[in-house]
C-alpha positions as CSV (number, residue, x, y, z in Angstrom):
1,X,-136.2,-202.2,111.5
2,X,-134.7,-204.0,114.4
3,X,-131.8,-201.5,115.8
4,X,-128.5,-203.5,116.4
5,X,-125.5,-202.0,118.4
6,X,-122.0,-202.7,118.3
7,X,-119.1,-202.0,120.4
8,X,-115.6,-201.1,119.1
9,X,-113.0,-200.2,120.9
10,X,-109.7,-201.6,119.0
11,X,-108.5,-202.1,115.7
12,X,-108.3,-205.5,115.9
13,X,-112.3,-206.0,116.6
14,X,-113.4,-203.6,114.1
15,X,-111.1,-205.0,111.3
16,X,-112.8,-208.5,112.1
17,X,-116.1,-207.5,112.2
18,X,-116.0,-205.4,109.3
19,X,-117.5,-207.5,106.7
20,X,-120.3,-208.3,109.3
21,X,-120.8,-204.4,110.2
22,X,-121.0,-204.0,106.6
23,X,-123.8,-206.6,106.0
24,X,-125.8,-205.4,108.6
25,X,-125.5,-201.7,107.3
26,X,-127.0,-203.0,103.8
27,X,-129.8,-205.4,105.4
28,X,-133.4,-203.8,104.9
29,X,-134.2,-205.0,108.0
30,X,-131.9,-204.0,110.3
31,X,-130.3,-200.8,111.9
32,X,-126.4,-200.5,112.9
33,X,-125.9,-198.3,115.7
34,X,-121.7,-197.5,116.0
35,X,-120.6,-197.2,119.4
36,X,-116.8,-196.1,119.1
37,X,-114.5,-196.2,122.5
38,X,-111.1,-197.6,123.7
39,X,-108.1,-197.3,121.6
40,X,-110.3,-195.8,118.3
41,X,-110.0,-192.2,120.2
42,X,-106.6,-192.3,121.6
43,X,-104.1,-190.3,119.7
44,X,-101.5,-193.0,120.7
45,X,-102.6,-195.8,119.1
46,X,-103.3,-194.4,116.0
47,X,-107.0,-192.4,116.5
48,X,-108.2,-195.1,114.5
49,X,-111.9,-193.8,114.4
50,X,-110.4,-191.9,111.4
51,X,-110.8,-194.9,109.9
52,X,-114.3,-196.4,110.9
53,X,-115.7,-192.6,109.7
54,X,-114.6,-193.7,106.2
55,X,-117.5,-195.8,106.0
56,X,-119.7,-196.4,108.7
57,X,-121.7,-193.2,110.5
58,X,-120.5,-193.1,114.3
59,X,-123.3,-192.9,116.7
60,X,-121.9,-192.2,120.0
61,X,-118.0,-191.7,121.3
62,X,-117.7,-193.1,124.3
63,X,-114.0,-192.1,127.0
64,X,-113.1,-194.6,128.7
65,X,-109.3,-195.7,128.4
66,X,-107.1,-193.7,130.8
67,X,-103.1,-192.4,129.6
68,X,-101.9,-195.1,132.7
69,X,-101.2,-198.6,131.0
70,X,-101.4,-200.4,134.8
71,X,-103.7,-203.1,136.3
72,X,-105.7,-200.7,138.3
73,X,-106.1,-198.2,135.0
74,X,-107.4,-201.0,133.2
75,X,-110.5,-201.5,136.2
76,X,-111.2,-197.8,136.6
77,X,-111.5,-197.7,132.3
78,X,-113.9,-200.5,132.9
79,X,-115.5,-198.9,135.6
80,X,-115.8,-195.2,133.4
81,X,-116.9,-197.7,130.6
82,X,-120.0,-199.1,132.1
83,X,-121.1,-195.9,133.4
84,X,-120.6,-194.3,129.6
85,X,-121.8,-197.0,128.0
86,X,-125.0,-197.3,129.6
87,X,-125.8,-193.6,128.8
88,X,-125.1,-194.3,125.0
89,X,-127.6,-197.6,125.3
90,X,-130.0,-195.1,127.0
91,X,-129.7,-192.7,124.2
92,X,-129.6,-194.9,121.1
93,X,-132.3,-197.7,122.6
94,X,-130.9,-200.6,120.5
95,X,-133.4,-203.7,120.4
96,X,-130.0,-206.2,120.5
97,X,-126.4,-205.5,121.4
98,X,-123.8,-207.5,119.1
99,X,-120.4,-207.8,121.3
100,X,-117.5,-210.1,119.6
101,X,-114.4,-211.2,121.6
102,X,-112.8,-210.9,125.4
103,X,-112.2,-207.3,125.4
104,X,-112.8,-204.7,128.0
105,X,-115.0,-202.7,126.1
106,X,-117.1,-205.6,125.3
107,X,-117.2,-207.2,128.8
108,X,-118.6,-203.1,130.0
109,X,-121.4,-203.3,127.4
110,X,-122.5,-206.8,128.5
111,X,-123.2,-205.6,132.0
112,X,-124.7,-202.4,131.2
113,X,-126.9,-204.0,128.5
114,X,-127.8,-206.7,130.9
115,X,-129.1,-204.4,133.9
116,X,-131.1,-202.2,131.2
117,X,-132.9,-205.7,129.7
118,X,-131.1,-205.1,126.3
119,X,-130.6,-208.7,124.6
120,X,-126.9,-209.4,123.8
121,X,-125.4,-211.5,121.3
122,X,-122.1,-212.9,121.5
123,X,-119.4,-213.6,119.3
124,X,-116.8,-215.8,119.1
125,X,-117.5,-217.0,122.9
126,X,-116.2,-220.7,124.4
127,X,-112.7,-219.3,123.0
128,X,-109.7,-220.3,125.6
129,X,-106.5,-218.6,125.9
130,X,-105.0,-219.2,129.6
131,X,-105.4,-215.4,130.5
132,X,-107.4,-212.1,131.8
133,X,-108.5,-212.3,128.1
134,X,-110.2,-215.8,128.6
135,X,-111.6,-214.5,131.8
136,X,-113.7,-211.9,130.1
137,X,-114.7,-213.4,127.4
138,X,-116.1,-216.2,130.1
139,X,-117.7,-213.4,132.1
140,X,-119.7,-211.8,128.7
141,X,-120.6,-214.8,127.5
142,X,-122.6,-215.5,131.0
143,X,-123.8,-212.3,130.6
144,X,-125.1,-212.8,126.9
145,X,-128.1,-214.1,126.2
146,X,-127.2,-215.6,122.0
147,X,-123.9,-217.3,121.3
148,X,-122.2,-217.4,117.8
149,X,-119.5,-219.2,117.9
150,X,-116.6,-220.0,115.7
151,X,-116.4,-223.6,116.0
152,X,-118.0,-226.4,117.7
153,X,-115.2,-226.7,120.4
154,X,-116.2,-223.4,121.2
155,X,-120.2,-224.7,121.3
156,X,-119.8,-227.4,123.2
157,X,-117.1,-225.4,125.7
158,X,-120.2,-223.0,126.1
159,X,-122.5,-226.1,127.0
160,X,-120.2,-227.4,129.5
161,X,-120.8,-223.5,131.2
162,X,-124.2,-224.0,131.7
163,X,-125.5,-222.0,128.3
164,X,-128.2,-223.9,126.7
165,X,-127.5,-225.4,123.2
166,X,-130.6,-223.7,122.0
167,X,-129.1,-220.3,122.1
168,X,-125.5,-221.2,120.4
169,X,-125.1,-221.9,116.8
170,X,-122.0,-222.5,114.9
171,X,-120.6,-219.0,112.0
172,X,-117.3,-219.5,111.9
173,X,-114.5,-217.3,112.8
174,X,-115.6,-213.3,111.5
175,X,-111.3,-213.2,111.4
176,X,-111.4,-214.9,108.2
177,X,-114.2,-213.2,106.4
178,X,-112.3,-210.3,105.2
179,X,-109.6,-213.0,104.1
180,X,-111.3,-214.7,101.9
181,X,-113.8,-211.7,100.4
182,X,-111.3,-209.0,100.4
183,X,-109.4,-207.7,97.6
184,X,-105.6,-207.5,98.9
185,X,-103.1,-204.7,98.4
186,X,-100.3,-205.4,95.7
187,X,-96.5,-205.3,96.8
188,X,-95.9,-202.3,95.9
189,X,-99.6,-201.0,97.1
190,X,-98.4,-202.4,100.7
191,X,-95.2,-200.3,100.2
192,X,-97.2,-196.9,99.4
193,X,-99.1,-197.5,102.6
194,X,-96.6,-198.4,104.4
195,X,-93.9,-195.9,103.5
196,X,-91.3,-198.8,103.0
197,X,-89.8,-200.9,100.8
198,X,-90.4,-204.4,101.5
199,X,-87.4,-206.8,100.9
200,X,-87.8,-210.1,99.4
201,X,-87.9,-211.9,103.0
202,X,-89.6,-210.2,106.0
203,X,-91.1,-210.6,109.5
204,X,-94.1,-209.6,110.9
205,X,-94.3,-208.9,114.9
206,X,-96.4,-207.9,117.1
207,X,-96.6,-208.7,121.2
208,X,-99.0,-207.7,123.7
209,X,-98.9,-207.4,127.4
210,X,-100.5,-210.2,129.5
211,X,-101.2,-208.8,132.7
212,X,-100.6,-211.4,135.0
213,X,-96.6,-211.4,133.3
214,X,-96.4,-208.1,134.3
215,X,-93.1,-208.5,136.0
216,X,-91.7,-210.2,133.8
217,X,-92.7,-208.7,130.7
218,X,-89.9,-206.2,129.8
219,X,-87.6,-209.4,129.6
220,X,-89.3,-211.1,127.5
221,X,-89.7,-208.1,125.0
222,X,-86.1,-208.1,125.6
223,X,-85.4,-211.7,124.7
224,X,-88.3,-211.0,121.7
225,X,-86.0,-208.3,119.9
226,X,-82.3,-209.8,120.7
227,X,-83.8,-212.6,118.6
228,X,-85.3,-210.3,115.8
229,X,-81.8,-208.6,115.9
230,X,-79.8,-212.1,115.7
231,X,-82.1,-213.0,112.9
232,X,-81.4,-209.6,111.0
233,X,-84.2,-210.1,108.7
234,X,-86.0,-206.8,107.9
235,X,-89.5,-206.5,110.5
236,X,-92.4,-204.9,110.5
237,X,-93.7,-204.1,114.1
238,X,-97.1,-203.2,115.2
239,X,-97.7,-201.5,118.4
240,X,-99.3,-203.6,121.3
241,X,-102.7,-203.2,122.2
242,X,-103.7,-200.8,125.4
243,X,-103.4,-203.2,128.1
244,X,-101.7,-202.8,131.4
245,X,-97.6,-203.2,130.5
246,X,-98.1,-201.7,127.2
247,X,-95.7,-199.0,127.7
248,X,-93.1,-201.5,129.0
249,X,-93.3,-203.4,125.5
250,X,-93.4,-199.8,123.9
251,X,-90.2,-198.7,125.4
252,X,-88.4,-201.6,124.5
253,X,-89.2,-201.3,120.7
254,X,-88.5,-198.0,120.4
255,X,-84.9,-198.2,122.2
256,X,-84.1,-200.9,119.4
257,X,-82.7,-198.8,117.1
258,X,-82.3,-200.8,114.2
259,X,-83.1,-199.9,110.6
260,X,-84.5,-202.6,109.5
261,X,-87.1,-202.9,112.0
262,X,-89.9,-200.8,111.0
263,X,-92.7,-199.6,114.0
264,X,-96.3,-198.6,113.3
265,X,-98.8,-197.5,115.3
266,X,-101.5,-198.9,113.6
267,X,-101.8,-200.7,110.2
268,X,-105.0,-200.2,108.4
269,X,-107.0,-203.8,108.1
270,X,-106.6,-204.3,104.2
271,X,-102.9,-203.4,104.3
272,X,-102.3,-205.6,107.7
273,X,-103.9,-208.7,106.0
274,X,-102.3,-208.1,102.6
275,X,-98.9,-207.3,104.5
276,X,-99.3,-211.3,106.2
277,X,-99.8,-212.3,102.8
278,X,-96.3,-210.8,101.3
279,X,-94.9,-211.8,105.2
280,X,-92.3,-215.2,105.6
281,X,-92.7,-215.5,108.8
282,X,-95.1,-214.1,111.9
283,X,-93.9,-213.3,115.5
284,X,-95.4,-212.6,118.7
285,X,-97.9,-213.7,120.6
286,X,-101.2,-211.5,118.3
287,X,-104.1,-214.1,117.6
288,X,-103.6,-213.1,114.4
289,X,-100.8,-216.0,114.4
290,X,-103.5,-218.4,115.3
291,X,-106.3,-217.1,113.5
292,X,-105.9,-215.2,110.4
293,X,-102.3,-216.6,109.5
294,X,-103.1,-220.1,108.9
295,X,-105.0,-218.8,105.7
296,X,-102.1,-217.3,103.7
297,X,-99.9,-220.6,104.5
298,X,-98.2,-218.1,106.8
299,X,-95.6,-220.0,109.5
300,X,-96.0,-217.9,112.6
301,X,-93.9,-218.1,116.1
302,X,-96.2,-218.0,118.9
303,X,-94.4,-216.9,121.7
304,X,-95.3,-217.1,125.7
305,X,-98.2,-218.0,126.9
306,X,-101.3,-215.0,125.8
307,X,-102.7,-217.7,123.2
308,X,-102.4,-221.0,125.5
309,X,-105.2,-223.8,124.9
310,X,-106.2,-222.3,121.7
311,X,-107.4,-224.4,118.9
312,X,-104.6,-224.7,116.5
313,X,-103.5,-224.8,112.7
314,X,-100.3,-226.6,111.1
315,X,-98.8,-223.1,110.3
316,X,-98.1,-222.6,114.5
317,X,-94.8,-223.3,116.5
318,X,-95.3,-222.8,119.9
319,X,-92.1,-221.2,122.0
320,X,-91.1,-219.6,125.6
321,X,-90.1,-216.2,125.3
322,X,-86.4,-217.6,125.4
323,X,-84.5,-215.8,123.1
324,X,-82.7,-218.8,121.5
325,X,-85.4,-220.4,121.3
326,X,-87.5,-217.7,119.2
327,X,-84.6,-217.4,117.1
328,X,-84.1,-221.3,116.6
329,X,-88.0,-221.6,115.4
330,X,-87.7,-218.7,113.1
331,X,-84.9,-220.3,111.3
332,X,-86.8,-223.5,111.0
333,X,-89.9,-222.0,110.1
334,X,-87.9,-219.9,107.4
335,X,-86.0,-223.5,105.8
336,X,-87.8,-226.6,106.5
337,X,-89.2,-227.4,103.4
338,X,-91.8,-230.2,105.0
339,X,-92.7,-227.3,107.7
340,X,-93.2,-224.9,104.8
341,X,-95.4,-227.4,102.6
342,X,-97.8,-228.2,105.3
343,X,-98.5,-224.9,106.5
344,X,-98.9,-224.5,102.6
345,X,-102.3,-225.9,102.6
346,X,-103.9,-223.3,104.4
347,X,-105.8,-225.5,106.4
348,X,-107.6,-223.2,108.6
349,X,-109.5,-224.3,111.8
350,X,-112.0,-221.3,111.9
351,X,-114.2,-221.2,109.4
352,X,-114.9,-220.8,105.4
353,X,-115.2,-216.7,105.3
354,X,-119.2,-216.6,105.3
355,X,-119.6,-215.6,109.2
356,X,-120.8,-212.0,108.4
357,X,-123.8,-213.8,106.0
358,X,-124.5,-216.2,109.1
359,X,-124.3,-213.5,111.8
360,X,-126.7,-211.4,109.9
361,X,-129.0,-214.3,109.1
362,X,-129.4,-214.3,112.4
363,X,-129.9,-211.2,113.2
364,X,-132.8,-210.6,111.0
365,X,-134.7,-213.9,111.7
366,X,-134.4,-213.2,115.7
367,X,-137.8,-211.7,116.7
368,X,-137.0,-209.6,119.8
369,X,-140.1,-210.1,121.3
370,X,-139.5,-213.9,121.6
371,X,-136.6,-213.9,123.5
372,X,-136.1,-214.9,127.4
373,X,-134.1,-212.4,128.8
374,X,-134.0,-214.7,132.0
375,X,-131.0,-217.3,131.6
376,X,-131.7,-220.8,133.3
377,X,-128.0,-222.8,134.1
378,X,-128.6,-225.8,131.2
379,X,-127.2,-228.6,133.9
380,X,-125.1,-230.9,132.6
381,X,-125.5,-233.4,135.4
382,X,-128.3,-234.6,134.5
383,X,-127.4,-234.8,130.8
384,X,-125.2,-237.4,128.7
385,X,-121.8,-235.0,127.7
386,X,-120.2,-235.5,124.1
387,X,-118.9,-233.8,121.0
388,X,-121.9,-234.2,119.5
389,X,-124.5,-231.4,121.6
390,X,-124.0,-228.9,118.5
């Protein structure tokens, strides 16, 4: 059986790659090895590994993230990452390392997979977003040696990079697989979990730091809940993610002090999608908007500029983290009727929800001892450029 690592170090990652993790746990040809780090063993976000125990066996724990939220905490727990990493890849000896996204975590594994000749496959690479985040995922996708993409945009980005097409092929977004297989939670299921009641209208929010806004970032979580207050619709909150200025967007939220704005730590995957489902309107600037959203007919508020350049669908209005301006695109997200019939449709960019088959198809037709673990650049200057290379 071919042994295939993953990396998780956030709720958002694991929720998306759940269906795939699943898939490869019930393939009779393949191995998952758990590697569990980042947010998953910090009391503060949740210790969501709680979670991940419920069904999956954890093979190694790996510390890395450090209690400071600042630009220099976020090297050093990339620095304590690689060196940890690469002890758990010594121990566990995968024969592939699957890594999804532009996180941290994931950019640590590619480098210490790379130096020990582990093969890495990528996910969701050729993605652009306009910060640190796209910068990473750029830096593990040049370290990976299989992409799987979510769409052809993404393929033909990867070209234009120098990866040759012969090691890309086209899944779909893993985002939407849980979507569009899993059973959601009932109104008053969401409510049990939750703790709340839910009235008939309700937002959704959540904003994470980007680290080069760093200064200006308490304003414009500021501006973000002067317009959730104006708006006075009842809001569910989810805590931002780890990066440097978390605790900036923290304190903000909990000097609010409204009652009807609800904060969680962490809301498990089933409830979160099923909550978007029951939702009116999304908030923030969480792919989640961009991604996931667009397949519940979900309007969403995408605020600032943490998702810039991505691919877009009809559900998405795009706003400065001004606060009349947040408020103004609520309101016409909440009213305009021909607004609210196209997002409707559900036309989603990303995929059809069978990435997790596609990944593990994959995985179990790759044979290990075929593949060139020494990367030529695929030069696009002496080849003809289109939409057309995937």
């Amino acid at each position: 059986m071919k042994k295939i690592a993953y990396i998780t170090g956030t709720r958002a990652d694991f929720g998306r790659m759940m269906y795939t993790l699943k898939e490869i746990q019930n393939s009779e040809e393949l191995e998952l090895q758990l590697i569990v780090t980042g947010m998953h063993l910090s009391s503060q976000y949740g210790s969501t590994i709680k979670e991940i125990e419920k069904d999956f066996k954890v093979n190694s724990k790996v510390e890395m993230l450090l209690a400071s939220d600042s630009g220099s905490s976020m090297a050093q727990s990339l620095g304590f990452g690689i060196i940890n990493i690469t002890q758990s890849l010594k121990e566990l000896e995968p024969d592939l390392l699957l890594l999804l996204g532009d996180r941290g975590e994931m950019l640590a594994g590619a480098i210490a997979a790379s130096h020990m000749n582990i093969p890495t496959v990528h996910i969701a690479g050729g993605d652009i977003s306009g910060t640190i985040d796209e910068s990473i995922r750029h830096a593990i996708s040049k370290f990976a040696h299989y992409h799987l993409t979510s769409t052809k945009e993404h393929a033909n980005r990867l070209i234009a990079m120098g990866e040759s097409p012969e090691r890309i092929e086209v899944v779909g977004a893993t985002d939407l697989d849980a979507i569009l297989n899993m059973k959601l939670l009932s109104k008053k299921e969401v409510e049990q979990t939750l703790g709340i009641t839910l009235e008939p209208s309700f937002l959704v929010l959540t904003y994470h730091p980007v680290v080069s806004e760093i200064t200006s970032l308490e304003l414009q979580m500021r501006n973000v809940i002067k317009a959730v207050h104006e708006i006075d619709l009842q809001t569910i909150v989810i805590s931002p993610n780890s990066d440097a200025g978390s605790n900036i967007i923290q304190n903000v939220i909990n000097e609010q002090g409204k009652t009807k704005v609800h904060v969680f730590k962490n809301i498990p995957y089933q409830c979160f999608l099923s909550t978007l489902n029951l939702a009116n309107v999304m908030i923030g600037n969480s792919s989640s908007a961009i991604i996931e959203a667009p397949s519940f007919g979900l309007p969403s508020v995408n605020i600032g500029s943490r998702q810039q350049g991505r691919t877009r669908g009809n559900n998405v209005i795009d706003v400065e983290p001004d606060k009349n301006m947040i408020v103004e695109a609520v309101r016409y997200a909440l009213n305009n009727k021909r607004f609210l019939e196209i997002a409707n449709k559900k036309n989603n960019p990303y995929g059809q929800g069978d990435a997790y088959k596609k990944i593990v198809h994959f995985l179990e037709n790759i044979k290990i001892e075929d593949v060139n673990l020494n990367k030529s650049f695929y030069d696009l200057t002496n080849c003809h450029l289109n939409k057309n290379l995937i």
